[in-house]
C-alpha positions as CSV (number, residue, x, y, z in Angstrom):
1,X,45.3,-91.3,-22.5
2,X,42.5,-92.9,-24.3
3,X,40.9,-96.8,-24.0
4,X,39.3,-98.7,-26.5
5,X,38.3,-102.2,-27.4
6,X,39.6,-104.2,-30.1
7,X,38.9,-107.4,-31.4
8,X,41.4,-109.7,-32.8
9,X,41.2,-112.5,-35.3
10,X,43.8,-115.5,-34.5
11,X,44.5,-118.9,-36.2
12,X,43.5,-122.1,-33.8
13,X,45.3,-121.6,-30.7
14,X,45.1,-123.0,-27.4
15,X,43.9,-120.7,-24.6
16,X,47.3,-120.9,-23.0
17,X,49.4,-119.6,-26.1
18,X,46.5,-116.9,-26.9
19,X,48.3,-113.7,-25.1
20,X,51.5,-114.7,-27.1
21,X,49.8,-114.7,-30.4
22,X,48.3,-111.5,-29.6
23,X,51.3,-110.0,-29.2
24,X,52.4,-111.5,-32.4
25,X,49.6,-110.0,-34.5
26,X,49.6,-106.4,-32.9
27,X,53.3,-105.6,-32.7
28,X,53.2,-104.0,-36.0
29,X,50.9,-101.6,-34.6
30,X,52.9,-100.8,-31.8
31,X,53.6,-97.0,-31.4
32,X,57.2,-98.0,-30.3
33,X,57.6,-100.4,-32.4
34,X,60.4,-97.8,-34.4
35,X,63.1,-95.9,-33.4
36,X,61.2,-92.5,-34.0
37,X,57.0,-92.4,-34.0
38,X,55.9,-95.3,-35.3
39,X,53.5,-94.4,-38.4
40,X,50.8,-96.9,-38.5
41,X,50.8,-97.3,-34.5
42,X,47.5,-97.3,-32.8
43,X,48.4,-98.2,-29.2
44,X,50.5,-97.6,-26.7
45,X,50.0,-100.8,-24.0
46,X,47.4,-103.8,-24.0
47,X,45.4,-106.4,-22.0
48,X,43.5,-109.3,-22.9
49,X,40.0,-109.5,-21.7
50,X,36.4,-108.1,-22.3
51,X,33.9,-104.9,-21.5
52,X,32.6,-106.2,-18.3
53,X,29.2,-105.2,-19.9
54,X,29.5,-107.5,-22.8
55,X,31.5,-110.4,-22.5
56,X,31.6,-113.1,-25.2
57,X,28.8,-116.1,-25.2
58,X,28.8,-119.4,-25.4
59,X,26.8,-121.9,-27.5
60,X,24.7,-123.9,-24.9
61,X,26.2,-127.1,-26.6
62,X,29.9,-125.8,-26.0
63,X,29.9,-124.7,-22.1
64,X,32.5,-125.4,-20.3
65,X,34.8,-126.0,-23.7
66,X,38.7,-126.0,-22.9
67,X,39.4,-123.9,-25.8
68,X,37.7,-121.1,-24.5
69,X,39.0,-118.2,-22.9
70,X,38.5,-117.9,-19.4
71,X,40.3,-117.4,-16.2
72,X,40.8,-120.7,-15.6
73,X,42.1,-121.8,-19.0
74,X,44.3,-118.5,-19.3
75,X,45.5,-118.4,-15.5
76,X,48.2,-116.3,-16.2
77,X,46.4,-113.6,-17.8
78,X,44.4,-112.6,-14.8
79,X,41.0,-112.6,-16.4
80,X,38.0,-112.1,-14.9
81,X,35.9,-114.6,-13.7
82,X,32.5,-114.6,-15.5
83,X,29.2,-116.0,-15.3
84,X,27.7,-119.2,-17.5
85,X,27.7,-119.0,-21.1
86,X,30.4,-116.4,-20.8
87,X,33.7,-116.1,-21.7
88,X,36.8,-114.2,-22.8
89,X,37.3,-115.4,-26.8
90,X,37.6,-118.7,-28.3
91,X,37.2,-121.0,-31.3
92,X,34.6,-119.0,-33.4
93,X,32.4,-121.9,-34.1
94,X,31.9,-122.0,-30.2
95,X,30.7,-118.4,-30.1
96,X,26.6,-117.3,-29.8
97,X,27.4,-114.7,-32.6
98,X,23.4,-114.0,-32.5
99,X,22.8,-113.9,-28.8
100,X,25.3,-111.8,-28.4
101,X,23.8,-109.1,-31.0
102,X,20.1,-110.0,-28.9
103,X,21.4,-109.0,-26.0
104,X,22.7,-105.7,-27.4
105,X,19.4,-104.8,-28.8
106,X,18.2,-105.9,-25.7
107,X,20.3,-103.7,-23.7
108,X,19.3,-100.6,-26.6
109,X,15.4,-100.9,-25.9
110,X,15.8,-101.6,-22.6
111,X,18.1,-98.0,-22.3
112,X,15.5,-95.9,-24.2
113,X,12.8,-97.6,-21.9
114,X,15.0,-96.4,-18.8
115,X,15.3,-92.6,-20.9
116,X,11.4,-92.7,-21.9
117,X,10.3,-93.0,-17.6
118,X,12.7,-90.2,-17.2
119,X,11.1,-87.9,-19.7
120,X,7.7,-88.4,-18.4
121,X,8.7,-87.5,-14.5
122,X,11.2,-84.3,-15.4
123,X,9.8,-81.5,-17.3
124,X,11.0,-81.2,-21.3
125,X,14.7,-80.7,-21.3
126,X,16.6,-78.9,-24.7
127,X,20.0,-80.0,-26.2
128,X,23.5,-78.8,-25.4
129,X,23.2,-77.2,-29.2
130,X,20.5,-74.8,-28.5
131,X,22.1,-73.4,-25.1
132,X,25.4,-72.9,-27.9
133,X,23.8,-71.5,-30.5
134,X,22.2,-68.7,-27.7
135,X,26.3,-68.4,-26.7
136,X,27.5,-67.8,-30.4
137,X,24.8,-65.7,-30.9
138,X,25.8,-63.5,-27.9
139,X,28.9,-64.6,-26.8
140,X,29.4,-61.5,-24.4
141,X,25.7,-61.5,-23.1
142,X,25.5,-65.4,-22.7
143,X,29.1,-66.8,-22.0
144,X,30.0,-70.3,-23.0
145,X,30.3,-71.6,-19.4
146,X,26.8,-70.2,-18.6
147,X,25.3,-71.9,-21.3
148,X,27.3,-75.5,-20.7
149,X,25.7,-74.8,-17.1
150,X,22.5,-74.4,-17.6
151,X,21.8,-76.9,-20.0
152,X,23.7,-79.2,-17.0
153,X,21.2,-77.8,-14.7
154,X,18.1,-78.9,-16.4
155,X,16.7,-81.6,-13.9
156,X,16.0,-84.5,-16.7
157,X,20.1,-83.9,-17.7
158,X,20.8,-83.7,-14.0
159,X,18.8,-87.2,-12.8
160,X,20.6,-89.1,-16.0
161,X,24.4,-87.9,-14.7
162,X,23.1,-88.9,-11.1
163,X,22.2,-92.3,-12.2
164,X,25.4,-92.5,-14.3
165,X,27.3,-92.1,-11.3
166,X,25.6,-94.2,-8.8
167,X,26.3,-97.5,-11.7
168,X,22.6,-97.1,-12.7
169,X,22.6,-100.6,-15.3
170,X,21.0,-98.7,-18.2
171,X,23.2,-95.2,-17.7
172,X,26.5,-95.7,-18.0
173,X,29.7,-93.2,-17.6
174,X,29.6,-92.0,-20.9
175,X,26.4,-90.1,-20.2
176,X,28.8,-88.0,-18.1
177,X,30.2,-86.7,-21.2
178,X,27.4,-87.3,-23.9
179,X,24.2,-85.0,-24.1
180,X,21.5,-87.3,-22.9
181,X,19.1,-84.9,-24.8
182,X,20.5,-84.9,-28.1
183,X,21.3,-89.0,-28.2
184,X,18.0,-89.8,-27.8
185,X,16.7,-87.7,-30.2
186,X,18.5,-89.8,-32.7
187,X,16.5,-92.1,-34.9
188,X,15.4,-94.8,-33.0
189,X,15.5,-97.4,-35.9
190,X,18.9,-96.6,-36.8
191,X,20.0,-96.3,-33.1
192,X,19.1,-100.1,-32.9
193,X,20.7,-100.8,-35.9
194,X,23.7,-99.2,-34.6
195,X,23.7,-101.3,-31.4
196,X,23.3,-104.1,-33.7
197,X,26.1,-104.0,-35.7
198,X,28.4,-103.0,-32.5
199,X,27.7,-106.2,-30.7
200,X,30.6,-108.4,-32.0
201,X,33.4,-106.1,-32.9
202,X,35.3,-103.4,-30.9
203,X,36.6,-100.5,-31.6
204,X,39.0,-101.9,-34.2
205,X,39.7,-105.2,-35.9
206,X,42.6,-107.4,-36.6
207,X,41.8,-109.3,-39.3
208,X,43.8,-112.4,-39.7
209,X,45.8,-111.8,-42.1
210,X,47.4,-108.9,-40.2
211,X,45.4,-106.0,-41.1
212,X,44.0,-103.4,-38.8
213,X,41.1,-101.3,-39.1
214,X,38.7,-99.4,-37.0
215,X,35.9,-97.1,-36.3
216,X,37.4,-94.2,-37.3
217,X,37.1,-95.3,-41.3
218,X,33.8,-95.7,-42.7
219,X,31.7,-98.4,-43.2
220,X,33.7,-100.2,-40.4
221,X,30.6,-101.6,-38.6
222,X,29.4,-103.8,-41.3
223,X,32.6,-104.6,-42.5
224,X,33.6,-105.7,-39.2
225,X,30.6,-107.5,-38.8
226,X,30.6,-109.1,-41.8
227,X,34.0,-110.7,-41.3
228,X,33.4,-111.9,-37.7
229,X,30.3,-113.9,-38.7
230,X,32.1,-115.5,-42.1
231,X,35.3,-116.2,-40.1
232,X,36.3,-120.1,-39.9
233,X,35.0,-122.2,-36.6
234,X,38.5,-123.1,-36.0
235,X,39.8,-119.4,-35.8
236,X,39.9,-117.3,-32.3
237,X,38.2,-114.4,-31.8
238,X,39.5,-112.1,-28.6
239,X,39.1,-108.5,-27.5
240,X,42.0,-107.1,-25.9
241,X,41.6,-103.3,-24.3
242,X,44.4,-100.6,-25.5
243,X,45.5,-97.2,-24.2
244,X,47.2,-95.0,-26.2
C-alpha cells in the first residue's frame, strides 16, 4: 500500500461541510467507484489533514479565523492540534502562500547544513551506483546483496539511517530508503528550487473544476504551483492523505 498527499481546490465552504465536499470532488477518482477497476482511480481510502512536517500557515492578520481548518472548527474530523499560525486548509486569501515556500527552503538549507557536518566527521562515502556497477560488472564475483551491503556499511550512510531512525529533524524516514550519497550530490541550486516549488501542493492536485493531476506527469510542480497562488481568496485549499 502506498501514501501520498494531495491537495484539493474547493469552492467557499465552511470548515464544518469541508470533509463532505471532499468527498464530493474525489469520488470520481475512487478506485471503486465502478463495478470492475475503476480506470482513472487514484486511491483507495482518504483523510483530511496535513504532513505533520508542513502544515498550512496563516496570515498574521487572519489567526484565529473561523474559516480555517483546525481541530476545533472541524471537530468531527479528528485533526490534529497545531501550533499558532498553523492550520489544516482554508479560505486561500487567508493562507501565507510565501512563508510557507520560506520555510521549505528553510528546511532544504538547513538539511544540506545537517548532511555538510556529516561529511566533514565521516570519511568520503561513494553512491549505491558505483557498488552496482562493480555487481553488473561481476555479478558472480561481487553479488548484488554484497554490494547493497557495503555501500550500507559505509559509516557516513550508516550515521544518516541512525539519525533517520532516532526522528533526527533534518533526516527523515525516507533516507531509510534513499541514497543519502547520491541526493546530495544533486545540484544544489535546483535542489532548492525543487523544494520551492513543493511547498504548496502535494503529491497531486484537484483543481476546482474537478480535474486531477499529479507528480507523476511532467511539469506538475509549476503547474501546480501556479494554480494555487492564482486561485480566488474565497476558494479552500486542503490536503487530504490517500492510500492506494
Amino acid at each position: 500500500m502506498s501514501k501520498f498527499f494531495a491537495t484539493v481546490c474547493l469552492p467557499p465552504t465552511p470548515p464544518h461541510r469541508v470533509p463532505d465536499a471532499i468527498a464530493v470532488a474525489l469520488a470520481p477518482y475512487d478506485m471503486n467507484a465502478t463495478d470492475d477497476w475503476n480506470p482513472v482511480g487514484e486511491w483507495d481510502g482518504w483523510m483530511l489533514g496535513v504532513h505533520r512536517a508542513s502544515p498550512y500557515l496563516v496570515r498574521p492578520a487572519h489567526d484565529g479565523d473561523p474559516r480555517l481548518l483546525t481541530s476545533a472548527t472541524v471537530p468531527r474530523a479528528g485533526l490534529a492540534p497545531l501550533g499558532p499560525l498553523e492550520c489544516h486548509g482554508g479560505p486561500r486569501g487567508l493562507l501565507d502562500f510565501d512563508a510557507m515556500r520560506q520555510r521549505a527552503v528553510r528546511g532544504y538549507d538547513e538539511l544540506r547544513a545537517a548532511w555538510e557536518e556529516l561529511v566533514a566527521a565521516h570519511p568520503p562515502a561513494r553512491p549505491l551506483a558505483e557498488f552496482v556497477a562493480r555487481h553488473e560488472a561481476d555479478p558472480d564475483g561481487y553479488p548484488l546483496a554484497r554490494a547493497e551491503k557495503e555501500h550500507l556499511l559505509q559509516p557516513l550512510v550508516q550515521e544518516v539511517a541512525r539519525r533517520a531512525v532516532a526522528g533526527d529533524p533534518h533526516f527523515g524516514t525516507s533516507f531509510l530508503t534513499t541514497d543519502p550519497v547520491a541526493w546530495f550530490a544533486r545540484d544544489h541550486a535546483a535542489a532548492r528550487e525543487r523544494a520551492l516549488r513543493t511547498a504548496l501542493a502535494g503529491y497531486a492536485l484537484v483543481t476546482l473544476d474537478g480535474r486531477w493531476r499529479d507528480a507523476g506527469s511532467e511539469g506538475y510542480r509549476e503547474w501546480a504551483d501556479e494554480q494555487l497562488e492564482h486561485l480566488d481568496p474565497e476558494a479552500v485549499v486542503v490536503d487530504v492523505l490517500c492510500h492506494c
